[in-house]
Backbone as ProteinMPNN parsed JSONL, in Angstrom:
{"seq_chain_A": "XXXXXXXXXXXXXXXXXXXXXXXXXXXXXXXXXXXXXXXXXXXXXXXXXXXXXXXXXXXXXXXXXXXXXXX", "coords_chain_A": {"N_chain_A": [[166.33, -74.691, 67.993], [165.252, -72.298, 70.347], [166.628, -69.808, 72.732], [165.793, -69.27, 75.813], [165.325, -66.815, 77.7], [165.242, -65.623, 81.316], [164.596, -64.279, 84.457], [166.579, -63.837, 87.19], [166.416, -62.88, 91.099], [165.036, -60.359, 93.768], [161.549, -60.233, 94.083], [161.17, -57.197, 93.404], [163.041, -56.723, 91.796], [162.438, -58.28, 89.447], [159.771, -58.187, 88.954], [159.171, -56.384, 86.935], [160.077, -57.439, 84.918], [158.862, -59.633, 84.298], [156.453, -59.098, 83.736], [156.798, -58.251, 80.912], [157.043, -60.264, 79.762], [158.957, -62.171, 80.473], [160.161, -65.241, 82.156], [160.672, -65.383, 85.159], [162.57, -65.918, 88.173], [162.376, -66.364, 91.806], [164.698, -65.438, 94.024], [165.027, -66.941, 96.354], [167.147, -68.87, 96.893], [170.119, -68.045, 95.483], [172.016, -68.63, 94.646], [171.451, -71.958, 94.33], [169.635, -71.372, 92.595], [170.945, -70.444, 90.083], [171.969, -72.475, 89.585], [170.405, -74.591, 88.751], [169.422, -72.795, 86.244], [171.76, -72.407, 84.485], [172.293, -75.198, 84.303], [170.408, -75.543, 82.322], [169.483, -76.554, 79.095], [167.748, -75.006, 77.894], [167.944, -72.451, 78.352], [169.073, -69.143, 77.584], [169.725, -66.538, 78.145], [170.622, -65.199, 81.384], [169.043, -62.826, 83.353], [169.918, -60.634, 85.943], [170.692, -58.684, 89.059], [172.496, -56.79, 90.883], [172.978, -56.914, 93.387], [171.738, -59.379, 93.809], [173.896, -60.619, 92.764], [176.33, -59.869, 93.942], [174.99, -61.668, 96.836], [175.839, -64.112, 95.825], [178.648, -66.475, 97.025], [181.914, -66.046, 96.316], [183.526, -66.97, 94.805], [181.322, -69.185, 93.132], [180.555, -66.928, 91.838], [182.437, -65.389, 90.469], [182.8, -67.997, 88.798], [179.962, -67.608, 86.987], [180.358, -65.479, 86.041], [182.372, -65.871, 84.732], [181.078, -67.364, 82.695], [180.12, -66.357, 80.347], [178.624, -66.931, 76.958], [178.44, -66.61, 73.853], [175.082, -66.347, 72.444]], "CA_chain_A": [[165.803, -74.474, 69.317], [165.342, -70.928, 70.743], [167.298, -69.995, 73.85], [164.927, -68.745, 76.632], [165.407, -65.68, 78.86], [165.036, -65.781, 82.613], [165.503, -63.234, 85.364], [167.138, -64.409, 88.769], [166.167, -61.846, 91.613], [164.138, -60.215, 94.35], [160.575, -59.594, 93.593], [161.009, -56.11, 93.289], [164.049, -56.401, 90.726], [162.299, -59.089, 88.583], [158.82, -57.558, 88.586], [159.257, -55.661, 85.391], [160.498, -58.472, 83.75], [157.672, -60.336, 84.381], [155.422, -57.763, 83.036], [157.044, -57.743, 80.004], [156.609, -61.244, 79.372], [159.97, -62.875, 80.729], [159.521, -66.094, 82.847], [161.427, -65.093, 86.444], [162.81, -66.943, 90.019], [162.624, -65.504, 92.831], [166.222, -65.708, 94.387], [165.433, -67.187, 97.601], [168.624, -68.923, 97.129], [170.558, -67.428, 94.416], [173.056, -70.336, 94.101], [170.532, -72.551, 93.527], [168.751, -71.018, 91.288], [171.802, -69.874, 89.259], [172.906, -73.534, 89.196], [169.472, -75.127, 88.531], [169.296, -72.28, 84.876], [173.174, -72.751, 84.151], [172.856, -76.517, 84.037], [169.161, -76.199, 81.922], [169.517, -76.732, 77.845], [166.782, -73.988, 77.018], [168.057, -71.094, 78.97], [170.166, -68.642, 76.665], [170.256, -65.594, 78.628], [169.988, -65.052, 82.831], [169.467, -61.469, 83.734], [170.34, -60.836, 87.397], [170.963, -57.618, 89.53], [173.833, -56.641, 91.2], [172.145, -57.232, 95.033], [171.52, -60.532, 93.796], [174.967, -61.364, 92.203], [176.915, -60.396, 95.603], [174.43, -62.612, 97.587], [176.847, -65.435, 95.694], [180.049, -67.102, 97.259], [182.941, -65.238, 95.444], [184.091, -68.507, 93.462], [180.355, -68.955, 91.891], [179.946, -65.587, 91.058], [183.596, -65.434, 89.31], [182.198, -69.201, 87.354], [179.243, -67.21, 86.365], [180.719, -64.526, 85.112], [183.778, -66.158, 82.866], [180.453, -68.705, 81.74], [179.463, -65.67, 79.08], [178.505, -67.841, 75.828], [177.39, -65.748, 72.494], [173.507, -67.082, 71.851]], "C_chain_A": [[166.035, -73.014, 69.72], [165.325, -70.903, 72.137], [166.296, -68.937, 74.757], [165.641, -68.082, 77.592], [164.91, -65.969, 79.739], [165.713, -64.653, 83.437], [165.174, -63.626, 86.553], [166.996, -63.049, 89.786], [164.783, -61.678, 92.539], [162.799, -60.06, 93.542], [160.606, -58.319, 92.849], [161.915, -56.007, 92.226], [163.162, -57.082, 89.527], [160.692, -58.71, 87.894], [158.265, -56.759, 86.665], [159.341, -56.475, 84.507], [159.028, -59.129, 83.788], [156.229, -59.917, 83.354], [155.388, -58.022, 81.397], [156.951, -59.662, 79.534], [157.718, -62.553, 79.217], [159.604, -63.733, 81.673], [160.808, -65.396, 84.051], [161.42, -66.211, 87.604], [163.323, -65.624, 90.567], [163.811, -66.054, 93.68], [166.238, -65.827, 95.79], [166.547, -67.944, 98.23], [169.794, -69.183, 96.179], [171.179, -68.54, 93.322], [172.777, -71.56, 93.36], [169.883, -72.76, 92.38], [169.505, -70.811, 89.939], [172.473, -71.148, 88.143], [172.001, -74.53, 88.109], [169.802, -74.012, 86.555], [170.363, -72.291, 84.517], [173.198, -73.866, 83.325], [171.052, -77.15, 82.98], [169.435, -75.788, 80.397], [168.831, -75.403, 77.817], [167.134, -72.756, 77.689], [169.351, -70.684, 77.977], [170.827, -67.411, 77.634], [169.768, -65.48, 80.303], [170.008, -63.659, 82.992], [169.137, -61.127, 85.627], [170.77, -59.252, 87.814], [171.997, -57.782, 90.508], [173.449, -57.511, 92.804], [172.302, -58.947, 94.694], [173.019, -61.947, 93.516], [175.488, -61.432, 93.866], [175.996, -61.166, 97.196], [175.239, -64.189, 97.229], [178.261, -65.837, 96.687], [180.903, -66.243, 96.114], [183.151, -66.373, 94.59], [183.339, -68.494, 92.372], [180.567, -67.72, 91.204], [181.227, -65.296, 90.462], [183.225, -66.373, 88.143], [181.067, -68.036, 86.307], [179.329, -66.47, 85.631], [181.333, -64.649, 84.295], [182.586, -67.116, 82.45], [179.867, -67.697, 80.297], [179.872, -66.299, 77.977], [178.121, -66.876, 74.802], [175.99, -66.981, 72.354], [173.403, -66.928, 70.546]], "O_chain_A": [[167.115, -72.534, 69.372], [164.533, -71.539, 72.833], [166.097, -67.81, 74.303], [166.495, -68.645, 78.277], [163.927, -66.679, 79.529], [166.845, -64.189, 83.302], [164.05, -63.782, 87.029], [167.485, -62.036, 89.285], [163.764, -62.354, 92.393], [162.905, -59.764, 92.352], [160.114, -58.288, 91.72], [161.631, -55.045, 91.511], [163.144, -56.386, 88.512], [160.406, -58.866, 86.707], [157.392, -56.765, 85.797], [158.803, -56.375, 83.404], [158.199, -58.77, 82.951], [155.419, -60.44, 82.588], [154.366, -58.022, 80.71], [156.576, -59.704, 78.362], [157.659, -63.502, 78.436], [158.648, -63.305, 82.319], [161.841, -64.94, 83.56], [160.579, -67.072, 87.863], [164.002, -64.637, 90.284], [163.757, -67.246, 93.986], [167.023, -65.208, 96.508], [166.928, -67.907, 99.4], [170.353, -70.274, 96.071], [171.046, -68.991, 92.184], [173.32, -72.089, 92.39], [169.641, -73.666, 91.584], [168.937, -70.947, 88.855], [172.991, -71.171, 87.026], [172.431, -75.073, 87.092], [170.412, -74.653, 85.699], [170.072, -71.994, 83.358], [173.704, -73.944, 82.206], [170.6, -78.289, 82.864], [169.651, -74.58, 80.292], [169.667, -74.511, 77.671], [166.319, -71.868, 77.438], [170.287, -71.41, 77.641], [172.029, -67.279, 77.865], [168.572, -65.664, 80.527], [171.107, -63.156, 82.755], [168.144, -61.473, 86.267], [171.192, -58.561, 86.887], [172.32, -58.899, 90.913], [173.763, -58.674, 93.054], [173.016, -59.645, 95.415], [173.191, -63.14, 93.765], [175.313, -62.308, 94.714], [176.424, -61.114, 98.348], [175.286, -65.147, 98.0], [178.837, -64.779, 96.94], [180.348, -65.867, 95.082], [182.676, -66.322, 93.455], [183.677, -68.178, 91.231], [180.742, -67.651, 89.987], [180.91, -64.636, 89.472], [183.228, -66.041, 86.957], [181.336, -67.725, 85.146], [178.666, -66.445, 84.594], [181.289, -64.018, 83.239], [183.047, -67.937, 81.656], [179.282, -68.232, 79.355], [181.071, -66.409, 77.721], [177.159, -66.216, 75.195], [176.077, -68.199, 72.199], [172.413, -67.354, 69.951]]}, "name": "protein", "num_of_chains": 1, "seq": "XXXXXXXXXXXXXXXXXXXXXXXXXXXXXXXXXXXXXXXXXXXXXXXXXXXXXXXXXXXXXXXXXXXXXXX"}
């Protein structure tokens, strides 16, 4: 199975990605979204901008960060 890229983020951060042929969410509520591609089998890598990380609760955004897995 091959682990699918995703980028979490405003429009304006995720744009590029998009472009380039990455599937994107728009981070109308980060947490959500973070929890929803965390807890989904086919996601390998999330790429996320800083703006978007400190929009987290301090707790998540510590989980998220010790969850780094090698793909």
């Amino acid at each position: 199975m091959t682990a699918k890229i995703i980028a979490i983020g405003k429009p304006e951060f995720t744009v590029g990605f998009r472009l380039a042929g990455i599937q994107t969410i728009d981070a109308k509520d980060p947490k959500e979204e973070f929890e929803r591609a965390a807890a989904s089998p086919d996601v390998g890598i999330i790429i996320t901008d800083e703006k978007t990380m400190n929009e987290l609760p301090v707790f998540f955004r510590e989980m998220v960060e010790n969850r780094v897995k090698p793909v």
